[in-house]
PDB file of N, CA, C and O in Angstrom:
ATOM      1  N   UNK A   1       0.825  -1.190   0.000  1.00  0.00           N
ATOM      2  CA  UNK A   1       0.000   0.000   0.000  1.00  0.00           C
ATOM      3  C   UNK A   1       0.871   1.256   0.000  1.00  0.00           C
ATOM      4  O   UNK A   1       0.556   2.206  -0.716  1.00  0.00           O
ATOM      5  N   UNK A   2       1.872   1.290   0.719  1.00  0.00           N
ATOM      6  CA  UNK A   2       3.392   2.265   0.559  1.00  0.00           C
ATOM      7  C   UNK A   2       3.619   2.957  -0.305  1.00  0.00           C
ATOM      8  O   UNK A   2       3.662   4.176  -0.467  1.00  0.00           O
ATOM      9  N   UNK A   3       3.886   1.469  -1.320  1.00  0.00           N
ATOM     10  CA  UNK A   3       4.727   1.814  -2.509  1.00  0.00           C
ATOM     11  C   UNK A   3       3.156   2.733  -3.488  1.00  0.00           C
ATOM     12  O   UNK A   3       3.204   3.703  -4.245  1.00  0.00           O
ATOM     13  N   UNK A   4       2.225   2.097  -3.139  1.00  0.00           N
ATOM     14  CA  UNK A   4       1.532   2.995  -4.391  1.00  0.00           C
ATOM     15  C   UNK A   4       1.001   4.345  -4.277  1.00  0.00           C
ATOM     16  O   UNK A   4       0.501   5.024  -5.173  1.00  0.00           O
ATOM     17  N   UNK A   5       1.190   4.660  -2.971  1.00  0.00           N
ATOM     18  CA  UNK A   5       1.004   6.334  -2.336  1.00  0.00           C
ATOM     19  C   UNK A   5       2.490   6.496  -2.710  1.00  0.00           C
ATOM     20  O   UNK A   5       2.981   7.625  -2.737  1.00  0.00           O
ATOM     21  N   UNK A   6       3.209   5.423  -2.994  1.00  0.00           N
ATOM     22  CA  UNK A   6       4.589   6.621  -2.870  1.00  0.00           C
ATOM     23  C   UNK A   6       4.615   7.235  -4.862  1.00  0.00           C
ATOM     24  O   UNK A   6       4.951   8.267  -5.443  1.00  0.00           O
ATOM     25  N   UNK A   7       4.154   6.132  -5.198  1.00  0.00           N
ATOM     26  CA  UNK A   7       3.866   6.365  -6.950  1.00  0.00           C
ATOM     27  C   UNK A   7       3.268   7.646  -6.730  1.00  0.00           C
ATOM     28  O   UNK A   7       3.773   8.762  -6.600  1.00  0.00           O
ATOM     29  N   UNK A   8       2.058   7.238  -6.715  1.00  0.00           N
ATOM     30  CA  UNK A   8       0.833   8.652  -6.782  1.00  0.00           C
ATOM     31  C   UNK A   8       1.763   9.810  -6.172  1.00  0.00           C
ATOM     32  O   UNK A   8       1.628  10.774  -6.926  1.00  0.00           O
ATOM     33  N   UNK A   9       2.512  10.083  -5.292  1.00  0.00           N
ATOM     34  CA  UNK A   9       2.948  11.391  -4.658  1.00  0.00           C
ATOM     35  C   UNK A   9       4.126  11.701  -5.057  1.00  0.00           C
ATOM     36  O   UNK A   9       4.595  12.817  -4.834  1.00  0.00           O
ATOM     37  N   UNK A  10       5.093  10.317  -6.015  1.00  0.00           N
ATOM     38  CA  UNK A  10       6.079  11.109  -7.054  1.00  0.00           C
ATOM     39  C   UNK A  10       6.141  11.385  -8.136  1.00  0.00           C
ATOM     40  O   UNK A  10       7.046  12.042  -8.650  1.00  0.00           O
ATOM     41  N   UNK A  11       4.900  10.797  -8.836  1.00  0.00           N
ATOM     42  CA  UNK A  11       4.810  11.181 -10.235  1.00  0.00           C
ATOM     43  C   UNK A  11       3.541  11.532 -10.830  1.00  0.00           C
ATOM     44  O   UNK A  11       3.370  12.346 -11.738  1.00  0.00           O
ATOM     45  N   UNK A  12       2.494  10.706 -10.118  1.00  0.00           N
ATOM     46  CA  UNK A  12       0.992  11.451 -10.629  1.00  0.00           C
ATOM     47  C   UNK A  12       0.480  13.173  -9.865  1.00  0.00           C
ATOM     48  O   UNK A  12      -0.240  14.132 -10.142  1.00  0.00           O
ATOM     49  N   UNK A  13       1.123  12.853  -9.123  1.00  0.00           N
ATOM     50  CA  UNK A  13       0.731  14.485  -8.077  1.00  0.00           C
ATOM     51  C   UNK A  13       1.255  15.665  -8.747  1.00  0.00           C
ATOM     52  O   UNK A  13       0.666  16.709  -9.025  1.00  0.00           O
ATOM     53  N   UNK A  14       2.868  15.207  -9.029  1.00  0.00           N
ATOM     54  CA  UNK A  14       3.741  16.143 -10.046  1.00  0.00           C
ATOM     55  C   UNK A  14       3.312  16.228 -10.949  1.00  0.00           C
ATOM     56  O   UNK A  14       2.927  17.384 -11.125  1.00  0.00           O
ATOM     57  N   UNK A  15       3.056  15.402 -12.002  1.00  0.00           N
ATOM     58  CA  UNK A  15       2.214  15.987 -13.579  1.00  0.00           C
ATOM     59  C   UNK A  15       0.884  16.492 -13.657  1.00  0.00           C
ATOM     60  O   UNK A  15       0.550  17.178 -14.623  1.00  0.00           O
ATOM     61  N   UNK A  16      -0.055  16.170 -12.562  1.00  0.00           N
ATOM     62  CA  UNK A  16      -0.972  17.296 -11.993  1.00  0.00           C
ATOM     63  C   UNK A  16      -0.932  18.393 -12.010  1.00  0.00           C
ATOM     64  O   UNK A  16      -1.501  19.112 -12.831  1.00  0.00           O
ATOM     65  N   UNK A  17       0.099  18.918 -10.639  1.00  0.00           N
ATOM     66  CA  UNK A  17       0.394  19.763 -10.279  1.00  0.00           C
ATOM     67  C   UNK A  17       1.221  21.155 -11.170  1.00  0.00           C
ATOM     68  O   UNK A  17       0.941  22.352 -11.237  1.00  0.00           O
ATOM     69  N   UNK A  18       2.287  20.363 -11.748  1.00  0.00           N
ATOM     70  CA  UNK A  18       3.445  21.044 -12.608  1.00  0.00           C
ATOM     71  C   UNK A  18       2.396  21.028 -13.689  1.00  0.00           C
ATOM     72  O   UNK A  18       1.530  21.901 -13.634  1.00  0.00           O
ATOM     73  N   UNK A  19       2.364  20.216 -14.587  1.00  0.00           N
ATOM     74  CA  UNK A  19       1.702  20.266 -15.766  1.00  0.00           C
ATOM     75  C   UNK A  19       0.387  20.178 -16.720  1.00  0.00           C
ATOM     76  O   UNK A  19       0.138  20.072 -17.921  1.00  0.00           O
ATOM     77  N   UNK A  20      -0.404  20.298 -15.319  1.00  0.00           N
ATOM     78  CA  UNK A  20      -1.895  20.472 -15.044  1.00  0.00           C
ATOM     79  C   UNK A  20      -2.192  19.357 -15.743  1.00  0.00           C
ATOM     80  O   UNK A  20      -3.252  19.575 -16.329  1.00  0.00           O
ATOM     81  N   UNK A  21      -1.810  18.322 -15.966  1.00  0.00           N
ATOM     82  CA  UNK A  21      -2.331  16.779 -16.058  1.00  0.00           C
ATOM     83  C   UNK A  21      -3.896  16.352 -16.724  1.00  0.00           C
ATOM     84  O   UNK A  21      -4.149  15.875 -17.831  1.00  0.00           O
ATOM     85  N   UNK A  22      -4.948  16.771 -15.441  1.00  0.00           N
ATOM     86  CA  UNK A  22      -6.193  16.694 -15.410  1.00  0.00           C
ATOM     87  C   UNK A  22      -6.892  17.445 -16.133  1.00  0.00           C
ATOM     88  O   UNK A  22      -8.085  17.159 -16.241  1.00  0.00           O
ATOM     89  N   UNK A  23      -6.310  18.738 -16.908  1.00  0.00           N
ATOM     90  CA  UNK A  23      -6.898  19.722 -17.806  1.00  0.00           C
ATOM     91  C   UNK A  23      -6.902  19.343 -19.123  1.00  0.00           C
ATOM     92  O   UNK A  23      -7.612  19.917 -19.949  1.00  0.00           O
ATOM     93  N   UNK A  24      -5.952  18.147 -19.479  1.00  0.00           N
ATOM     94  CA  UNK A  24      -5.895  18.161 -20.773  1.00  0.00           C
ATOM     95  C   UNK A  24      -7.127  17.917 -21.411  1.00  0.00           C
ATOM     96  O   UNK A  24      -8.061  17.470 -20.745  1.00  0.00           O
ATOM     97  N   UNK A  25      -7.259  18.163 -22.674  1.00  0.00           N
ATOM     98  CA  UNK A  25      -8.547  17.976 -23.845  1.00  0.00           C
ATOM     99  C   UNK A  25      -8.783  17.156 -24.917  1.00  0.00           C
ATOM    100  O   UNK A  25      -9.733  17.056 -25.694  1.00  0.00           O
ATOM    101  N   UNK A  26      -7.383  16.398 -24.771  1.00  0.00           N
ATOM    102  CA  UNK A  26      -6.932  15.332 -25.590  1.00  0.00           C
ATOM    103  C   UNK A  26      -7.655  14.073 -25.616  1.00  0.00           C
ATOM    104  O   UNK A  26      -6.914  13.356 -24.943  1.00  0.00           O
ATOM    105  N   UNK A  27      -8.762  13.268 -26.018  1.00  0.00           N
ATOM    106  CA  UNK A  27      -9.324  12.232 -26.024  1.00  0.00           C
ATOM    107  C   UNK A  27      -9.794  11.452 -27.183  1.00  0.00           C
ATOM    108  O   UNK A  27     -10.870  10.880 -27.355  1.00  0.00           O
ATOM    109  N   UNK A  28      -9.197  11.510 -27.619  1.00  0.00           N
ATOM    110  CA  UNK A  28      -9.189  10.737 -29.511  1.00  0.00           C
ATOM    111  C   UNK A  28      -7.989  10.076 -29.714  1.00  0.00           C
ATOM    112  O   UNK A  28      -6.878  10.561 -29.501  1.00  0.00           O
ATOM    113  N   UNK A  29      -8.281   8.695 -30.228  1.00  0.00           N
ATOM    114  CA  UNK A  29      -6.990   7.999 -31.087  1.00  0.00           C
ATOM    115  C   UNK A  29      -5.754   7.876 -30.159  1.00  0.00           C
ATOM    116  O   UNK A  29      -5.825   7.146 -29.171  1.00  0.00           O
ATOM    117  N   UNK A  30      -5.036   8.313 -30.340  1.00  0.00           N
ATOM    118  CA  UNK A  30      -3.657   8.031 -29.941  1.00  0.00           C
ATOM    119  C   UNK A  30      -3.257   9.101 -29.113  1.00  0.00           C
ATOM    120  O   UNK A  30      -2.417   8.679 -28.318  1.00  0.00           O
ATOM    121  N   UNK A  31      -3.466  10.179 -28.968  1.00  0.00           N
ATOM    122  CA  UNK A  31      -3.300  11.779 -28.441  1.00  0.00           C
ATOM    123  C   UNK A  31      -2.877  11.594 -27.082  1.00  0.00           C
ATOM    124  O   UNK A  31      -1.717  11.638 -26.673  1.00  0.00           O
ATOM    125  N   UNK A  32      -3.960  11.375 -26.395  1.00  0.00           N
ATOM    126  CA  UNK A  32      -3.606  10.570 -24.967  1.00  0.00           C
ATOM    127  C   UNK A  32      -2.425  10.611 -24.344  1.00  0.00           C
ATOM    128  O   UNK A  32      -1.771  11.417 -23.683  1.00  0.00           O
ATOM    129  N   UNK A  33      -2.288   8.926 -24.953  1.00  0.00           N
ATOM    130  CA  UNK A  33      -0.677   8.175 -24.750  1.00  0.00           C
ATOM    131  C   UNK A  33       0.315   8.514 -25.172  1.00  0.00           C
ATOM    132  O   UNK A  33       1.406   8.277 -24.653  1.00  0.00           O
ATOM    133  N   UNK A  34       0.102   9.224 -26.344  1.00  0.00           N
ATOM    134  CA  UNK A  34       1.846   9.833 -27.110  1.00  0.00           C
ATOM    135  C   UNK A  34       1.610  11.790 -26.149  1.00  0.00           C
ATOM    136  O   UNK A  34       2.621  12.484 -26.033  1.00  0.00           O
ATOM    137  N   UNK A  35       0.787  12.110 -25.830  1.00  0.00           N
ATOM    138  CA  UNK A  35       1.217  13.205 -25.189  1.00  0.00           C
ATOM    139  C   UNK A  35       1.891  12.983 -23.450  1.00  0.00           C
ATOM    140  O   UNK A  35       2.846  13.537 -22.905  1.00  0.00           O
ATOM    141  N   UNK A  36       0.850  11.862 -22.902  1.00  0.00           N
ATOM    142  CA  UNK A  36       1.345  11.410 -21.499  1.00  0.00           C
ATOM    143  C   UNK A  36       3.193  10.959 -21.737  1.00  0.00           C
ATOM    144  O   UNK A  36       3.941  11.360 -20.846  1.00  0.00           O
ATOM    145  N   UNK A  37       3.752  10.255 -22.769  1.00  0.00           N
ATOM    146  CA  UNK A  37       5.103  10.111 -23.000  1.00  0.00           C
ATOM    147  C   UNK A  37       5.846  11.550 -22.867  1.00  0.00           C
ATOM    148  O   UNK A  37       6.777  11.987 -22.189  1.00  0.00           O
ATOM    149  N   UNK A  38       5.107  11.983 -23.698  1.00  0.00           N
ATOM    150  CA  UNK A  38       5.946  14.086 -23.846  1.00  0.00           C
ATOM    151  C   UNK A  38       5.898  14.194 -22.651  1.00  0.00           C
ATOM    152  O   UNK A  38       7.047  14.295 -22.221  1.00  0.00           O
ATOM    153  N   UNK A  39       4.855  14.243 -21.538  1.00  0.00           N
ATOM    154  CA  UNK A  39       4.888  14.912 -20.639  1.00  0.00           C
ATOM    155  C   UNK A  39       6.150  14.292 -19.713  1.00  0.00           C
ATOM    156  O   UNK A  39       7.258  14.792 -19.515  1.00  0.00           O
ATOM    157  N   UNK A  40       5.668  13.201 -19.284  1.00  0.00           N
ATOM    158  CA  UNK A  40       6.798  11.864 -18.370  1.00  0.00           C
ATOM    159  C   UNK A  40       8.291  12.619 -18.652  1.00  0.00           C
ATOM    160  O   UNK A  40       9.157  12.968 -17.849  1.00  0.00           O
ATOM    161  N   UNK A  41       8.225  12.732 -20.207  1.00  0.00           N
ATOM    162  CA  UNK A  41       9.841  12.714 -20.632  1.00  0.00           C
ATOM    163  C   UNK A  41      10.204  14.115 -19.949  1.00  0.00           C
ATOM    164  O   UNK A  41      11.143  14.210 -19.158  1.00  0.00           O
ATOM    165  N   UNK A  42       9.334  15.273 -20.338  1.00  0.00           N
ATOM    166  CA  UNK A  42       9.515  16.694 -20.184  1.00  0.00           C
ATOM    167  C   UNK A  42      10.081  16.789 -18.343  1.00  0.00           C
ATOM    168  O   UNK A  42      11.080  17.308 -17.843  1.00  0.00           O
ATOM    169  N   UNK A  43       9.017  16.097 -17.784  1.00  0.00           N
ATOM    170  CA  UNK A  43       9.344  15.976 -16.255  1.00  0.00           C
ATOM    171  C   UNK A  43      10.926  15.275 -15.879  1.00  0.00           C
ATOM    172  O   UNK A  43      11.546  15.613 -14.871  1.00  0.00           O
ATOM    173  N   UNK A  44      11.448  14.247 -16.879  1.00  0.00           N
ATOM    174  CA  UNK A  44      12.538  13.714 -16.170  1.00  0.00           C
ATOM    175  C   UNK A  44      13.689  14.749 -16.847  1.00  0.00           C
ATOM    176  O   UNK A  44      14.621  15.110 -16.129  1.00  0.00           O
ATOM    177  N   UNK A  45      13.625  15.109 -17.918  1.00  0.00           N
ATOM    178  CA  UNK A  45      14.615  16.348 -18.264  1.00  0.00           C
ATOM    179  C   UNK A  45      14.133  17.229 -17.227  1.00  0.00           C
ATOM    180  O   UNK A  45      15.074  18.013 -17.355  1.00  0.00           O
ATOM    181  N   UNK A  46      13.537  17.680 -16.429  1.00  0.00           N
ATOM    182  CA  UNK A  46      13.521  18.991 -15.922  1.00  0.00           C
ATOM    183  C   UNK A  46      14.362  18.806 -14.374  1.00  0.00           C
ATOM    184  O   UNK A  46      15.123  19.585 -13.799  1.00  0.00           O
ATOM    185  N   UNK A  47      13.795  17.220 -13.928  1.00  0.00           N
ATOM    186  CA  UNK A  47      14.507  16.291 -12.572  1.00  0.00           C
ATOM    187  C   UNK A  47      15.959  16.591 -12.957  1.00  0.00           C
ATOM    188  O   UNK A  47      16.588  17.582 -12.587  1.00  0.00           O
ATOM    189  N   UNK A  48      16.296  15.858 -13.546  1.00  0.00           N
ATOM    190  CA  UNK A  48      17.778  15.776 -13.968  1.00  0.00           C
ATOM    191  C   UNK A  48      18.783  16.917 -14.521  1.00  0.00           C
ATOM    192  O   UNK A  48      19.807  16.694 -15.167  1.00  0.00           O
ATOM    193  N   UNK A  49      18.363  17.985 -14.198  1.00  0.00           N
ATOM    194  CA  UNK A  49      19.034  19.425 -14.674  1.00  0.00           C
ATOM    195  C   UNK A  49      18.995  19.596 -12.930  1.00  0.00           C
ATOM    196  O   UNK A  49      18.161  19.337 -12.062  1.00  0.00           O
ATOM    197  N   UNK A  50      20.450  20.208 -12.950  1.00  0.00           N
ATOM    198  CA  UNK A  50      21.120  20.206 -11.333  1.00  0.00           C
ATOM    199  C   UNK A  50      20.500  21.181 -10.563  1.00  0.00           C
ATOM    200  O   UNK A  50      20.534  21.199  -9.332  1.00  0.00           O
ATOM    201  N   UNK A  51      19.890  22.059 -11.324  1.00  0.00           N
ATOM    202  CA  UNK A  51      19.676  23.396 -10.480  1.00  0.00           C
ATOM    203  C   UNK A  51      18.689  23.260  -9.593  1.00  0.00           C
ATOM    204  O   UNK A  51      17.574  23.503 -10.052  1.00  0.00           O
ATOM    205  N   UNK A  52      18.753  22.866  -8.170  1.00  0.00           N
ATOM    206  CA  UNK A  52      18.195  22.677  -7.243  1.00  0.00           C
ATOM    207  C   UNK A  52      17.068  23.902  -6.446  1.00  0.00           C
ATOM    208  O   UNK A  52      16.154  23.749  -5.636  1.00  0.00           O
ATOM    209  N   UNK A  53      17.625  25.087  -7.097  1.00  0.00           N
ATOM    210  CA  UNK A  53      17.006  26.328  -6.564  1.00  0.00           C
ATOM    211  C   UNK A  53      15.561  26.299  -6.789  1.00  0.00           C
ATOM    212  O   UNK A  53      14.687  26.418  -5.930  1.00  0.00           O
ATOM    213  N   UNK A  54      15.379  26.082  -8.358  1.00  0.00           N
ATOM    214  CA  UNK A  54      14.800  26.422  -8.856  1.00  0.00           C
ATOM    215  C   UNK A  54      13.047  25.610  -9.542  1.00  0.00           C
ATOM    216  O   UNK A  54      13.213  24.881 -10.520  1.00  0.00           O
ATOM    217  N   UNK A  55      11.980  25.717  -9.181  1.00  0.00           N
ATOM    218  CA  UNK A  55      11.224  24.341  -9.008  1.00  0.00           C
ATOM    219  C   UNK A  55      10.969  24.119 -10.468  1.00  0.00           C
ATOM    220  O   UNK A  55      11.267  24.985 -11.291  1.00  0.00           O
ATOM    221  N   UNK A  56      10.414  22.955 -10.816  1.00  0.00           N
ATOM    222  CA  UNK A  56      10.073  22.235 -11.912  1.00  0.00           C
ATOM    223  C   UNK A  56       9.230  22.997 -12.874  1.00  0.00           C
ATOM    224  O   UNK A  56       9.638  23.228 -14.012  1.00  0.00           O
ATOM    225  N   UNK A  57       8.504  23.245 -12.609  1.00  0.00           N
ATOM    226  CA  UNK A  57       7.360  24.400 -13.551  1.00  0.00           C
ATOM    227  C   UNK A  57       8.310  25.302 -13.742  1.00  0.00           C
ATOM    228  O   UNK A  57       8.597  25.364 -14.937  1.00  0.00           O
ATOM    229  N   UNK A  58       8.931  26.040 -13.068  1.00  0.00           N
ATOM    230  CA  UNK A  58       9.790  26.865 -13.366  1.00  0.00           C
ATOM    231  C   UNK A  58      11.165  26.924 -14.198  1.00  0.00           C
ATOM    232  O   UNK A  58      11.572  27.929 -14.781  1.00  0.00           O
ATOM    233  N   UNK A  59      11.837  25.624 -14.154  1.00  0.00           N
ATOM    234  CA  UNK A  59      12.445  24.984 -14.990  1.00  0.00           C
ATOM    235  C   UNK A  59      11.991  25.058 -16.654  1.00  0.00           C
ATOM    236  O   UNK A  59      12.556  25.482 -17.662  1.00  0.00           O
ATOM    237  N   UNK A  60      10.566  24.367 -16.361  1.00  0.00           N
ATOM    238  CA  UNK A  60       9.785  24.365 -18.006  1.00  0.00           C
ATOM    239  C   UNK A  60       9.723  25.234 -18.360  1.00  0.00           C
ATOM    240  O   UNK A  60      10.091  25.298 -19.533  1.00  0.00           O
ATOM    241  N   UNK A  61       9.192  26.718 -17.652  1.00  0.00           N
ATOM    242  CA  UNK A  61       8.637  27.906 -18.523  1.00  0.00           C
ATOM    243  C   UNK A  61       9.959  28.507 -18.908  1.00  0.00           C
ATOM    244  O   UNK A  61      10.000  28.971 -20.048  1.00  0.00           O
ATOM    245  N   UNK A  62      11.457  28.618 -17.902  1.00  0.00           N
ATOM    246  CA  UNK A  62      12.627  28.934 -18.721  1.00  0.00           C
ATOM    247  C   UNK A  62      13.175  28.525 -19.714  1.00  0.00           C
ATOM    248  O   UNK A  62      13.947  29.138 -20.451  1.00  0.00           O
ATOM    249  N   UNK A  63      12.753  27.305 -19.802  1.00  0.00           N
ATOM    250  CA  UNK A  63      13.438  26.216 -20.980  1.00  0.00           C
ATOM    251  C   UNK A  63      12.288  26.548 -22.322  1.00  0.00           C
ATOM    252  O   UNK A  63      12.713  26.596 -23.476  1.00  0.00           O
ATOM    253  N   UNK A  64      11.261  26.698 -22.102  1.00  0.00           N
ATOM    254  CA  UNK A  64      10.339  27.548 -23.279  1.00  0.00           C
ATOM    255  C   UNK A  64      10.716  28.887 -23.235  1.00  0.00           C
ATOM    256  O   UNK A  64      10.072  29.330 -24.186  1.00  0.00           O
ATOM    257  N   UNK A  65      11.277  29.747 -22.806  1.00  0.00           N
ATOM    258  CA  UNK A  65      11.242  31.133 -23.201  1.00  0.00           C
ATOM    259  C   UNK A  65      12.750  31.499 -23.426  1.00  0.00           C
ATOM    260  O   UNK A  65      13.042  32.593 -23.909  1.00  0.00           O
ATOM    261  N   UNK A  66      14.064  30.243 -22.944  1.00  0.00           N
ATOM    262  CA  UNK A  66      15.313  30.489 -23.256  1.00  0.00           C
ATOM    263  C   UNK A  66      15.532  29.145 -23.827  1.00  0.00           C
ATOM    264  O   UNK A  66      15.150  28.030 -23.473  1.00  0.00           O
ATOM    265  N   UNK A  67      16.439  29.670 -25.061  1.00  0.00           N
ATOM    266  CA  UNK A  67      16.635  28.683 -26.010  1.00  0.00           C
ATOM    267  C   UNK A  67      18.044  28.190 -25.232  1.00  0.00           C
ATOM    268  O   UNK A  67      18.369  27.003 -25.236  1.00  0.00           O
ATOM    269  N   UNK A  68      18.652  28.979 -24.724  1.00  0.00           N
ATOM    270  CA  UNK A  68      20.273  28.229 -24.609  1.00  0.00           C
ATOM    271  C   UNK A  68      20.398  27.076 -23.107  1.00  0.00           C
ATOM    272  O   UNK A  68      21.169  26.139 -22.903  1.00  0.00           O
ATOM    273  N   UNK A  69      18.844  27.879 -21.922  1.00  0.00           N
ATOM    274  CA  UNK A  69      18.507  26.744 -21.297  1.00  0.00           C
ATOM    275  C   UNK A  69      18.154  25.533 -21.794  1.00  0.00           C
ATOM    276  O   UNK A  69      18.613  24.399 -21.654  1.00  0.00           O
ATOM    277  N   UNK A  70      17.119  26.063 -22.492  1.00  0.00           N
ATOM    278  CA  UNK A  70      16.705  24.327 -22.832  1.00  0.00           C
ATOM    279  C   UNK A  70      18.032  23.595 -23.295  1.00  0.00           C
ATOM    280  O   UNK A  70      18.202  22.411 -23.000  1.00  0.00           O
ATOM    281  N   UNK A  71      18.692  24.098 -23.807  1.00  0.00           N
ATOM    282  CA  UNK A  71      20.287  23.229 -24.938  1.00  0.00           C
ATOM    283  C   UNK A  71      20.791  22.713 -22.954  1.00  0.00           C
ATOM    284  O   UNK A  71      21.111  21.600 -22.535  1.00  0.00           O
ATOM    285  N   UNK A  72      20.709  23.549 -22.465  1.00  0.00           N
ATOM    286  CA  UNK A  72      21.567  23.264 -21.146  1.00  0.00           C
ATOM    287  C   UNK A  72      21.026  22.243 -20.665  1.00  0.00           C
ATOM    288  O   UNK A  72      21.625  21.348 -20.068  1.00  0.00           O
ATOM    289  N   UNK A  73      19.662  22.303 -20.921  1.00  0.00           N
ATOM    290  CA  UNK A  73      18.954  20.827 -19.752  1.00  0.00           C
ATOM    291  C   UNK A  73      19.004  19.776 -20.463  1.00  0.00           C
ATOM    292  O   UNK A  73      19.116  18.769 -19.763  1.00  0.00           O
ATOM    293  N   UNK A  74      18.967  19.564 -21.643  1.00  0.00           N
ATOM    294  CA  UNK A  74      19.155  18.905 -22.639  1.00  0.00           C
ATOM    295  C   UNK A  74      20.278  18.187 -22.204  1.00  0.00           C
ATOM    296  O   UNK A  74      20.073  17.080 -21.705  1.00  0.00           O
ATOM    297  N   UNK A  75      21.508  18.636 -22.303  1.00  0.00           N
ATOM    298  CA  UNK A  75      22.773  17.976 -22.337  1.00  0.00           C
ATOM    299  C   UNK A  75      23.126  17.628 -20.682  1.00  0.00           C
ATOM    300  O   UNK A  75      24.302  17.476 -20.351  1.00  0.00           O
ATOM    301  N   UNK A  76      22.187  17.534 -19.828  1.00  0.00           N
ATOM    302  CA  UNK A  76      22.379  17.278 -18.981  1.00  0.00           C
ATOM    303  C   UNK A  76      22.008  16.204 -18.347  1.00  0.00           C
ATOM    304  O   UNK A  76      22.465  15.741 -17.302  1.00  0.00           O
ATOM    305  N   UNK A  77      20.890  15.695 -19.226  1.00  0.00           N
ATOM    306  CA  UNK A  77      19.701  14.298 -19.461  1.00  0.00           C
ATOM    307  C   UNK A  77      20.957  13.286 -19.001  1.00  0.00           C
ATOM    308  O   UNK A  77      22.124  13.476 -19.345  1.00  0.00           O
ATOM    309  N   UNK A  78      20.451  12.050 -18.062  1.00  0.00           N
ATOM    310  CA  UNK A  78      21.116  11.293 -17.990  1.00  0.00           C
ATOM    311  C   UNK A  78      21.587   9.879 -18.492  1.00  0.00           C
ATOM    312  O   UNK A  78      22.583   9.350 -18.000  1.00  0.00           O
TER     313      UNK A  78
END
């Protein structure tokens, strides 16, 4: 029972939360599942960029509005 509150509170809570998850409008065909991948992926590039200061949403909207961040988080993927 642990382990699946510990799921739900490290990764479904976060793509909620960070990437408003539950809002999407996507419900046809394939849309879904190939956007839930974008998202997953978007979240572990944002984990894996060192900068500890700085929170996850916040990470994303720099990496959309600076091109040389995103190159930075990019090459930082593990």
């Amino acid at each position: 029972v642990r382990e699946h509150w510990g799921i739900e509170n490290v990764l479904h809570w976060t793509l909620d939360v960070v990437l408003d998850e539950d809002q999407t409008r996507s419900r046809k065909d394939h849309a879904p599942a190939n956007l839930a991948v974008l998202r997953r992926l978007a979240l572990n590039i944002a984990r894996a960029h060192p900068d500890t200061k700085t929170s996850l949403r916040g990470k994303l909207k720099r990496a959309a509005w600076d091109d040389s961040f995103l190159v930075d988080m990019l090459l930082n993927m593990r």
